[in-house]
N, C-alpha and C positions, 0 to 999 in steps of 0.2 A: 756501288758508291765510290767517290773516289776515296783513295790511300794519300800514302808518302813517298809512293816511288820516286824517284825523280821530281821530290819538290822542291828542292833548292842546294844549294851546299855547305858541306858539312865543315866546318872549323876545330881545328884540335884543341884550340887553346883562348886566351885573351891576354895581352900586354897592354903594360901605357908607355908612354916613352917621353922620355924629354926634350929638351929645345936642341939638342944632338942629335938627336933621333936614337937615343941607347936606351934601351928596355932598363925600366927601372924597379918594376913588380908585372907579374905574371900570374896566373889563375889556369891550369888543367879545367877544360871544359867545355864537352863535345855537345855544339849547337848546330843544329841545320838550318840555313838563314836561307832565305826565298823573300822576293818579293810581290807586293799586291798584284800585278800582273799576273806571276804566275801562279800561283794559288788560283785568281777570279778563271783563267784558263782550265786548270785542274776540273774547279765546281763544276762552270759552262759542261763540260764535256759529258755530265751527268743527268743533264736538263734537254728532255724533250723541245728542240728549238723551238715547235711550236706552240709552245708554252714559254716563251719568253719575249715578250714585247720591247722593244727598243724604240726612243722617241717618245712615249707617250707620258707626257708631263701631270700628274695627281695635280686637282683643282679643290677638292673638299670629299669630303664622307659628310654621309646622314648615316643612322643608326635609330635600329626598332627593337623590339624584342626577336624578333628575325632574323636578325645581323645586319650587314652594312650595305649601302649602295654608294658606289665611289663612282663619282664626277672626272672624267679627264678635261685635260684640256683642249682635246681635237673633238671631245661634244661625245664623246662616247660615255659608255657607263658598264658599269660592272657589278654584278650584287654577287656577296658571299656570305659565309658565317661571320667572317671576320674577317680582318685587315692589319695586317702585319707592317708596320712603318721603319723599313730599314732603309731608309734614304738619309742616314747619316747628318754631323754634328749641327745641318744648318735646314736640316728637317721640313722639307712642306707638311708633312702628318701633325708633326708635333707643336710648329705654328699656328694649328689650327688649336689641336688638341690643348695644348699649354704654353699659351703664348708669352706667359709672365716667365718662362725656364727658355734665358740665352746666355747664351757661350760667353764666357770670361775674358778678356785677355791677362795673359800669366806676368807681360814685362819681359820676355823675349822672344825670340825668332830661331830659326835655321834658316842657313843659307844652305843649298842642298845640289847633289847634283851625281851622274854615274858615269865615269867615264869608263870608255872603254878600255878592257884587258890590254885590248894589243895596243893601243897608246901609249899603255905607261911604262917608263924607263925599266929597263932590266934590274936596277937597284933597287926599286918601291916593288916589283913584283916578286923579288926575290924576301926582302924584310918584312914585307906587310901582308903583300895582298893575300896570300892563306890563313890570315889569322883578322880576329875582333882586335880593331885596334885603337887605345882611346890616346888623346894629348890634352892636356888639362892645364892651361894656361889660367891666371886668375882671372875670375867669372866668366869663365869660357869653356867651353867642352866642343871638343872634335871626337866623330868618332866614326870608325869606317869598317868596310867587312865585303866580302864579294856577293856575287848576286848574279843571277844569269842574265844572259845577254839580250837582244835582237830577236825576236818570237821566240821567246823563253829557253835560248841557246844554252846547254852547259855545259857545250864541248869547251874544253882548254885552249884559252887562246882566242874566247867568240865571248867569253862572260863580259861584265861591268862589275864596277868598283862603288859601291854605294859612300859618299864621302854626307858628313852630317857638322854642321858647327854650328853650337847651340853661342847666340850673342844676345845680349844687354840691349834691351831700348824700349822706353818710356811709351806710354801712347800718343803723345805726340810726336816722338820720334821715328812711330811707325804707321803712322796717318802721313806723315811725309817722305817715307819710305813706298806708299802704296798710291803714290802718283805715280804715273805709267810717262812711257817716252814720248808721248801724244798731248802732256799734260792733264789727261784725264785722271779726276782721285776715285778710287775703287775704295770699296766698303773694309774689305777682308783681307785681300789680297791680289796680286796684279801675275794675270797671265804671263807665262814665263818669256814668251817674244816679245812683251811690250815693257819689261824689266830696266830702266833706266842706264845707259852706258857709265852716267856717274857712279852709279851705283855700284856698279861691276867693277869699273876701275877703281874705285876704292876699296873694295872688297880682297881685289888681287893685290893691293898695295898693303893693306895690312897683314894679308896672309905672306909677301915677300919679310915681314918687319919679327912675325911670329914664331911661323911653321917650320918642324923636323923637316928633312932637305925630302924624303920621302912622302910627305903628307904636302909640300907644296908643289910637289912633280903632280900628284892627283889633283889638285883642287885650278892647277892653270891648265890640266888637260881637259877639265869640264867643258863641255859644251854650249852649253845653255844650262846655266846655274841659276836656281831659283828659290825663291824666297815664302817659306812657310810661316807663318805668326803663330805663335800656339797658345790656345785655348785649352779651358774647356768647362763642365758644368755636371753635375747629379740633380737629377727630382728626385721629387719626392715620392710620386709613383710614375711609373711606366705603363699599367694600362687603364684604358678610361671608356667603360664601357665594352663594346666587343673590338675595340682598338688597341692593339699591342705592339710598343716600340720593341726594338733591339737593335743591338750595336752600338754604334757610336751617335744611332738618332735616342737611342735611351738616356745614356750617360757615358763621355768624353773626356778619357784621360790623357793628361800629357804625356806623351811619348818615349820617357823614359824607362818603361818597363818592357814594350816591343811587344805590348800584350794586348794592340787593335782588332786582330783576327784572330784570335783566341778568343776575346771576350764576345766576338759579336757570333761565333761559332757555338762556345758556351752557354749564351742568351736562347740560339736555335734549337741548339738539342733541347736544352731546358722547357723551352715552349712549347716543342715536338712530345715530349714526354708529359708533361703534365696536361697537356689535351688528350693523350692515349689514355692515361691514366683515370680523367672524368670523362669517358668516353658519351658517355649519356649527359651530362652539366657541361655546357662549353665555357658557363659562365665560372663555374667553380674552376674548371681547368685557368684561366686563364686571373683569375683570384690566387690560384696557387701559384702560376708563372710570377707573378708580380709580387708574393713575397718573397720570391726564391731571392729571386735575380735584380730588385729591387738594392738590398742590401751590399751584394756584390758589387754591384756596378759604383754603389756610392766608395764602396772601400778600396777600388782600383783608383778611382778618381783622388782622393784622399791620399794614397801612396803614393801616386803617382807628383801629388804636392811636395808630399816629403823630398821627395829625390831630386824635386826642383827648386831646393833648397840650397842646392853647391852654387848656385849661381848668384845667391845672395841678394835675393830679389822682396822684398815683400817679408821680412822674418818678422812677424807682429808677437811670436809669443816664443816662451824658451824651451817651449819644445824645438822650435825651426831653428831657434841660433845654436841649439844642440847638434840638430843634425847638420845644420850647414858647415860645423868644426867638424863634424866627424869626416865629412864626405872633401875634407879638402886634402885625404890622404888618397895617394892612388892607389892604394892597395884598397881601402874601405868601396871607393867607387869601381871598383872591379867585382867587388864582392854584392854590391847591391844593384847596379845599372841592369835592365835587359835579363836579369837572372830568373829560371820556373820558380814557381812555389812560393812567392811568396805572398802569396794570400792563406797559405796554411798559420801566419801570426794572426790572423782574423778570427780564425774559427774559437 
């Protein structure tokens, strides 16, 4: 199976800093940060290639008392017991399966991007780049942290710099953000080479107007910086028949907890286990997957609202304008951003 060897890098600590760039609270707390590359690398390495199909686009499932027969789209077919739909927050499975459960938009975006190690000024590598680092402007969140490089590099010197700034903007302000340089409008969001140069020039004009002199050496050594909108969404149930979603094709929280591949890791084992467990009932196993994981995934989604609440977006009740005071302390959003465990106030 794969471990944790070599899954990413490890951080001693977290600071925020101010428009100086002088740490103004701090948090002892040792995280090992990796990105989706390399984890999806890790897994691959564990899967019989020939058991792993690339290319082959899901068109529909049918379902009997016998399990599934899944339709591709290059005319092939496939029958199993079942059908596991982790193809993520914009789901072919689950458009079939439950086409009334679509993704939200929250009222803001990230602008994103990883520049490399060796780019960055000897001053931003020296202050920041070993540490989780956040800047907390009003309704704005920057937050940054290392990551490995270039085919999952984590020699010193070959890594990237993960840079995140959480911004404000309306649905119509990001319908007209997701016009591309071609004038073409995309639905969700616009591939990162056809990103507007307006866009970008304005993006690095406000980051000159904002950003610690360290956090604007990263964000103008990006590359190709790009623009995520974020969603997301909980059902009601997760499986339907002998169809079982997971991950983020289940339920889709906002990014503020850094808890995508945990939960969609979580969903697996949990599915993996409760089929061992009704070894003989595929159907009971997968009755029991759905009320495990059901519940969880609504309550990541739900927290993950809370803590999208510093941005002062949407606060409809006083629970939200509670937490959106609390969280305007840096020291509070140290204490809750990206932290384990806290689905243990759940239980």
């Amino acid at each position: 199976g794969a471990g944790t060897k070599d899954l990413g890098i490890e951080v001693p600590k977290r600071v925020a800093l101010d428009r100086d760039g002088r740490i103004t609270d701090e948090r002892p707390l040792r995280q090992i940060l990796t990105s989706w590359d390399r984890l999806q690398q890790i897994l691959r390495g564990t899967i019989d290639p020939a058991h792993y199909h690339l290319g082959r686009a899901f068109e529909r499932v049918e379902q009997d008392e016998n399990g599934v027969r899944v339709q591709f789209a290059d005319g092939g077919v496939e029958r199993a017991d079942i059908l596991v739909g982790g193809d993520g927050i914009r789901s072919s499975v689950r458009a079939q399966m439950a086409p009334e459960v679509q993704p939200v938009y929250a009222g803001y975006y990230i602008w994103r991007g990883a520049p490399n190690e060796s780019d960055l000024a000897p001053e931003t590598l020296r202050s920041i780049y070993p540490l989780f680092t956040f800047y907390l402007p009003k309704r704005q969140q920057v937050i940054t942290y290392p990551i490995s490089g270039f085919n999952n590099n984590l020699t010193p010197g070959k890594r990237r710099f993960n840079f995140i700034w959480y911004r404000v903007a309306d649905a119509g302000q990001m319908r007209e953000m997701c016009v591309d340089e071609n004038g073409v409008q995309h639905e969700h969001s616009v591939p990162p080479p056809l990103i507007r140069k307006d866009l970008i020039a304005q993006m690095h004009k406000d980051a000159r107007d904002i950003m610690p002199p360290a956090l604007l050496d990263s964000v103008m050594k990006i590359k190709q910086p790009f623009i995520t909108p974020i969603y997301d969404f909980t059902a009601p149930q997760i499986v339907f028949g002998r169809v079982a979603m997971v991950g983020d094709a289940a339920a889709n929280a906002r990014p503020h907890m850094g808890f995508g591949m945990a939960k969609a890791g979580g969903d697996a084992q949990a599915l993996a286990r409760a089929l061992r467990d009704h070894n003989d009932d595929v159907d009971a196993g997968l009755k029991a997957y759905n009320a495990e994981r059901q519940p969880i995934g609504n309550n990541i989604v739900m927290h993950g609202r809370k803590l999208g609440t510093h941005l002062g977006v949407n606060l409809k009740t006083e629970e939200d304008r509670r937490m959106h005071a609390l969280l305007q302390n840096d020291g509070a959003m140290l204490d809750w951003i990206a932290v384990p465990n806290f689905l243990d106030a759940y239980k």
